[in-house]
PyMOL Python script that loads the backbone (N, CA, C, O; Angstrom):
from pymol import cmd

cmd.read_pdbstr("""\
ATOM      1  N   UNK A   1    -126.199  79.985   1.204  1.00  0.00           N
ATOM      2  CA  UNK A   1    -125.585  78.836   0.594  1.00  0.00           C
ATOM      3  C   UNK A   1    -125.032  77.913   1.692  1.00  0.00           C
ATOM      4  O   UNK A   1    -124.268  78.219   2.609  1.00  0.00           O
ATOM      5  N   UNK A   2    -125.367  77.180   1.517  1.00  0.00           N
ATOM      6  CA  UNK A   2    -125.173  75.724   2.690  1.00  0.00           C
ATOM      7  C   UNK A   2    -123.864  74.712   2.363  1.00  0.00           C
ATOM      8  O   UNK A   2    -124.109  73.617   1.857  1.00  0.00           O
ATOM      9  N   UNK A   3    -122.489  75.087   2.655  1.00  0.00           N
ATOM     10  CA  UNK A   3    -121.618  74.234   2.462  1.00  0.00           C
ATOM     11  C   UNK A   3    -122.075  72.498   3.731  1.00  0.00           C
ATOM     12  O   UNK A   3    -122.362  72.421   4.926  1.00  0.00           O
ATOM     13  N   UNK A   4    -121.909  71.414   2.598  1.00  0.00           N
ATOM     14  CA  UNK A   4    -121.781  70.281   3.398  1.00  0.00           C
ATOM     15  C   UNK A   4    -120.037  69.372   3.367  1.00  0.00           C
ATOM     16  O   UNK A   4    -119.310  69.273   2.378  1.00  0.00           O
ATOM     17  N   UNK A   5    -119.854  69.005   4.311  1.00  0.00           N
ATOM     18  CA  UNK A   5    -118.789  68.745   4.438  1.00  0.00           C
ATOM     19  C   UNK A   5    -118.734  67.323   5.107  1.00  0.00           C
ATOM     20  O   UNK A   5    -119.061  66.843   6.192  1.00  0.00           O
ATOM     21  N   UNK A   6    -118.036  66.782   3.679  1.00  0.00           N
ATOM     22  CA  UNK A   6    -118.083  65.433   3.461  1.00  0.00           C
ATOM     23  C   UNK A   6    -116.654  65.003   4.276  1.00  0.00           C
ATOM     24  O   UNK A   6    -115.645  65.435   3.719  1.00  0.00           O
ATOM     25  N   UNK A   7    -116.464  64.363   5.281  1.00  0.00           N
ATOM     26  CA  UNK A   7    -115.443  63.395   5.469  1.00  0.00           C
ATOM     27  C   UNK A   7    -115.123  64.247   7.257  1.00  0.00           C
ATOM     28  O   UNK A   7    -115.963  64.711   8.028  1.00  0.00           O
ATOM     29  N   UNK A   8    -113.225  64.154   7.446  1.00  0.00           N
ATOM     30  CA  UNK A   8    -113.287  64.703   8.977  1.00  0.00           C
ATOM     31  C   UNK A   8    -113.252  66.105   8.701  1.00  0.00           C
ATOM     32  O   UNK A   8    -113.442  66.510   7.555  1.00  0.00           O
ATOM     33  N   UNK A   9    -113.071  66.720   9.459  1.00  0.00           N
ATOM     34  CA  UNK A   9    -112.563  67.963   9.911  1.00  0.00           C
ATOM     35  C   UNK A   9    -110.580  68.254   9.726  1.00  0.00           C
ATOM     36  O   UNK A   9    -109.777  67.322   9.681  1.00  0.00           O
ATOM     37  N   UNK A  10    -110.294  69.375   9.669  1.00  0.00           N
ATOM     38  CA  UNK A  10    -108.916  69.284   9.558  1.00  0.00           C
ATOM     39  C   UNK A  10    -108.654  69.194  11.192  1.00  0.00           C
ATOM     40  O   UNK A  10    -107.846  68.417  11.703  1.00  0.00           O
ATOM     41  N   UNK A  11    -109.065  69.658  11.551  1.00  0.00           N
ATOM     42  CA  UNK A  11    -108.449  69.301  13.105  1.00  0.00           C
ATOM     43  C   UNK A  11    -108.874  67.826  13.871  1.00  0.00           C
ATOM     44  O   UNK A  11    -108.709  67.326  14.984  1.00  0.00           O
ATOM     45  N   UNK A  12    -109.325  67.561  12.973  1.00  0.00           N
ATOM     46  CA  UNK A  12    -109.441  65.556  13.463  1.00  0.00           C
ATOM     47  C   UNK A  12    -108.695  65.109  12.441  1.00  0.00           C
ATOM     48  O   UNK A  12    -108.392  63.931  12.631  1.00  0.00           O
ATOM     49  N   UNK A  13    -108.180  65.634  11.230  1.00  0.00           N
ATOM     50  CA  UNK A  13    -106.703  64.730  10.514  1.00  0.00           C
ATOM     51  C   UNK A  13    -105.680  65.549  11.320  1.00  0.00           C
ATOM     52  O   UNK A  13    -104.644  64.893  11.209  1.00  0.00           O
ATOM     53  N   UNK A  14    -105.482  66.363  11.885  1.00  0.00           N
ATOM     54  CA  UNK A  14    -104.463  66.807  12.782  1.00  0.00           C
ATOM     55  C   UNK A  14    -104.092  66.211  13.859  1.00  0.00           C
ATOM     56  O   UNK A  14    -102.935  65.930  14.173  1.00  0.00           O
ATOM     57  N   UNK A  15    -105.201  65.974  14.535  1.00  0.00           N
ATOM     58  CA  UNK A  15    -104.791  65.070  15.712  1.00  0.00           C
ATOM     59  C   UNK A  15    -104.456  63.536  15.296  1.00  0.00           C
ATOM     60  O   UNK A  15    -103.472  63.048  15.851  1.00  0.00           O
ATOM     61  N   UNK A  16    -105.141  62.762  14.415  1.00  0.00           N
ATOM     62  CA  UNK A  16    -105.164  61.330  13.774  1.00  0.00           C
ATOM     63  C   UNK A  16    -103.663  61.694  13.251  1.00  0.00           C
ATOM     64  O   UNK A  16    -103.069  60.622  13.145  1.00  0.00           O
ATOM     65  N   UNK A  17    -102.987  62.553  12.957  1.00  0.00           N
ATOM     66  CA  UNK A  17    -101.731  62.467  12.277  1.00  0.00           C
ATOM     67  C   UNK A  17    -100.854  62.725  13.525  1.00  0.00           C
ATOM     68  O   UNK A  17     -99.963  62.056  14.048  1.00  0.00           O
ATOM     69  N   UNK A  18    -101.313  63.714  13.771  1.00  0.00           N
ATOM     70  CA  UNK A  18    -100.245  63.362  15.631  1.00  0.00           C
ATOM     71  C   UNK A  18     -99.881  62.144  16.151  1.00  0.00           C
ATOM     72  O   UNK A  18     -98.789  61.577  16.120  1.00  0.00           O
ATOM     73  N   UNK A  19    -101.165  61.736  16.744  1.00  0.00           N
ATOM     74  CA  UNK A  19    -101.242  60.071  17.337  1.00  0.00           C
ATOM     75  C   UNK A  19    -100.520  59.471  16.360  1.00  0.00           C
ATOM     76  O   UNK A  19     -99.437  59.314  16.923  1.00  0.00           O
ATOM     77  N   UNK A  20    -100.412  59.049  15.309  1.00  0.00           N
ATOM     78  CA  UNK A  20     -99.958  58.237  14.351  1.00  0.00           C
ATOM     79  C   UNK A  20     -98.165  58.293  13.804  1.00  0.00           C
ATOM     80  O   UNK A  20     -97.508  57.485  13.148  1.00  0.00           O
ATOM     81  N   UNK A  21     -97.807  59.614  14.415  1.00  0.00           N
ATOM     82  CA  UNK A  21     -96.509  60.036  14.324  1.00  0.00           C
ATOM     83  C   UNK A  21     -95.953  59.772  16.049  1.00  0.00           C
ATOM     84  O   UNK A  21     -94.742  59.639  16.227  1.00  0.00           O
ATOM     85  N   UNK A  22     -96.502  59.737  16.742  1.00  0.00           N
ATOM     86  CA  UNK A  22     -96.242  59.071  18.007  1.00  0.00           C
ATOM     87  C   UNK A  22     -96.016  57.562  18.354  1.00  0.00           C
ATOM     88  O   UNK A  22     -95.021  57.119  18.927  1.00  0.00           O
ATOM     89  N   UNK A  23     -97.408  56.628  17.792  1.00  0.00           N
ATOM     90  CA  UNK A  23     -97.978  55.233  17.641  1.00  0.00           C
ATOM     91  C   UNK A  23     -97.226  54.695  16.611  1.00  0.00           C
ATOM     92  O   UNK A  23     -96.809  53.614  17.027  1.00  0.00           O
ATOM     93  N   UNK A  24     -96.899  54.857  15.664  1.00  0.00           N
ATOM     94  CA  UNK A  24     -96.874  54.364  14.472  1.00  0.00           C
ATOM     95  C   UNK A  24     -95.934  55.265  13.748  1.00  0.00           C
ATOM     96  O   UNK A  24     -96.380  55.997  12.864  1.00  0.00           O
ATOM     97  N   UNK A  25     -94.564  55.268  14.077  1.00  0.00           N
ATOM     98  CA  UNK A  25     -94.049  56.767  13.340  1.00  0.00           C
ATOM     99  C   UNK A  25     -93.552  56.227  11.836  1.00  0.00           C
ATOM    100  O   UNK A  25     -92.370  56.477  11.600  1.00  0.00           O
ATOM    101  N   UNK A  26     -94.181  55.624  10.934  1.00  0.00           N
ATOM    102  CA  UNK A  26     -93.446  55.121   9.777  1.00  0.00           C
ATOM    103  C   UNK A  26     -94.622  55.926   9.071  1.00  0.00           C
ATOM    104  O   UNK A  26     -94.486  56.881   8.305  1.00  0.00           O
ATOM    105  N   UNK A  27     -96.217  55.128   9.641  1.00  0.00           N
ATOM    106  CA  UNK A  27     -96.976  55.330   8.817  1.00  0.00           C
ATOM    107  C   UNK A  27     -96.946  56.670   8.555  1.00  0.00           C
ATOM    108  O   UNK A  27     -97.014  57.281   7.489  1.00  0.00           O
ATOM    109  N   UNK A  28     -96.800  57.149  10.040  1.00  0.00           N
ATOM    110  CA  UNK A  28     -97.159  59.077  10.113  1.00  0.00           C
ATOM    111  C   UNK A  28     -96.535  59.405   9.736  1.00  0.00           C
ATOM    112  O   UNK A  28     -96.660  60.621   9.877  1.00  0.00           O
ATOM    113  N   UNK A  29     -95.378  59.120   8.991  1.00  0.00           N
ATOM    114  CA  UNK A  29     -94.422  60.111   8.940  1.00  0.00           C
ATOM    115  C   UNK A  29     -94.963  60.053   6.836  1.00  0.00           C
ATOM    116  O   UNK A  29     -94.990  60.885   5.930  1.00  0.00           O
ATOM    117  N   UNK A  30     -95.141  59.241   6.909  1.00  0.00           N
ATOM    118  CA  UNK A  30     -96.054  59.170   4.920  1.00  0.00           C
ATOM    119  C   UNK A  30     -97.202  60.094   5.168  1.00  0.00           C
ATOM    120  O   UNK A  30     -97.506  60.849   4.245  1.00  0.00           O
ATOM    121  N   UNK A  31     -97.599  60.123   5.817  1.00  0.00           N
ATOM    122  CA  UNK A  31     -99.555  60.219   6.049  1.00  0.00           C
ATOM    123  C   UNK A  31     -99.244  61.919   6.187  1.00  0.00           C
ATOM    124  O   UNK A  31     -99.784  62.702   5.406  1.00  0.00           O
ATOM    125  N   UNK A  32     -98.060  62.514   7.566  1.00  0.00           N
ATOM    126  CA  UNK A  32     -98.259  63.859   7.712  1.00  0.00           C
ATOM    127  C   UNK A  32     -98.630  65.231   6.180  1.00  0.00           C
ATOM    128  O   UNK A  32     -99.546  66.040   6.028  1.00  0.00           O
ATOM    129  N   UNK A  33     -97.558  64.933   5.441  1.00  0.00           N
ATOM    130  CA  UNK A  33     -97.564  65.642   4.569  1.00  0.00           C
ATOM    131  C   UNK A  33     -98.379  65.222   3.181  1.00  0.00           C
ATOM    132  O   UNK A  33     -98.482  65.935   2.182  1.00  0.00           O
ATOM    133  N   UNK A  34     -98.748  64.333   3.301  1.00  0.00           N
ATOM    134  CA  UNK A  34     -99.636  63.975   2.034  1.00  0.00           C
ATOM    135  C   UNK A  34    -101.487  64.623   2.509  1.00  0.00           C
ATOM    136  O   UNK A  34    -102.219  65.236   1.733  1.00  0.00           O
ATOM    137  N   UNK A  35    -101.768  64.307   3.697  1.00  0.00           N
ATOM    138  CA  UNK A  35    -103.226  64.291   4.598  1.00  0.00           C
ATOM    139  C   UNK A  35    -103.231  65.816   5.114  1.00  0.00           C
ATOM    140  O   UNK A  35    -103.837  66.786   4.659  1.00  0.00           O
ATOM    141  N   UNK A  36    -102.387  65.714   6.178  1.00  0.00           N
ATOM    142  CA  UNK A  36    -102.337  67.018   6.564  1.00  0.00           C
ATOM    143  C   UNK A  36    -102.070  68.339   6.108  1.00  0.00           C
ATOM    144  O   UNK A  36    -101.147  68.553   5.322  1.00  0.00           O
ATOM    145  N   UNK A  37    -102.915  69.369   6.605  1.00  0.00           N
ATOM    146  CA  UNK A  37    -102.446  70.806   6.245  1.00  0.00           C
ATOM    147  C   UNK A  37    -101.872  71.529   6.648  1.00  0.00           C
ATOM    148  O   UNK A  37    -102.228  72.698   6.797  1.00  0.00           O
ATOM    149  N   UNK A  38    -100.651  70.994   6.993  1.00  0.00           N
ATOM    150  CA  UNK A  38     -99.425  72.373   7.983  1.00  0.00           C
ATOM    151  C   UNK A  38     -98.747  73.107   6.876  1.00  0.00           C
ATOM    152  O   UNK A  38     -98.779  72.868   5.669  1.00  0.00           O
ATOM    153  N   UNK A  39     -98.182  73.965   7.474  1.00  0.00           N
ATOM    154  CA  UNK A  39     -97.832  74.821   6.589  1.00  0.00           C
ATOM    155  C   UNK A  39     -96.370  74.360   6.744  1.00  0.00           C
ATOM    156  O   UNK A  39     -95.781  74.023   7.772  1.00  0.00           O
ATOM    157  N   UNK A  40     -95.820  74.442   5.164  1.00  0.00           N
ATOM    158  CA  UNK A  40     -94.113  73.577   5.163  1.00  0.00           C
ATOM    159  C   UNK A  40     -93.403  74.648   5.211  1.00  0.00           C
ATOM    160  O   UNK A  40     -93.740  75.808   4.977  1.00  0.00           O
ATOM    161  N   UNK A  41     -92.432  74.233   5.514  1.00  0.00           N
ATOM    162  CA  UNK A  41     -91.055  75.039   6.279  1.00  0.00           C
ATOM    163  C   UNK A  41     -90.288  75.210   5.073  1.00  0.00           C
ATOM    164  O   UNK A  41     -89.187  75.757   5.113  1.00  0.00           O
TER     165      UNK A  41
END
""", "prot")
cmd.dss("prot")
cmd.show_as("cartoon", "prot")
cmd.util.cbc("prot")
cmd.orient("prot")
């Protein structure tokens, strides 16, 4: 069975949410927990 995988990778919204919490910390700081998959505290 052949999974295809449509869109990024989680470790390219990981890093895009890094940079963006660095660059841009308003957007990132909306974007981390809605996009990303960390595990919450």
């Amino acid at each position: 069975m052949v999974q295809k995988n449509h869109g990024m990778s989680e470790d390219t919204k990981s890093i895009i949410t890094v940079l963006l919490l660095i660059f841009v910390y308003p957007i990132g700081l909306i974007l981390a927990p809605k996009w990303a998959k960390w595990p919450k505290w």
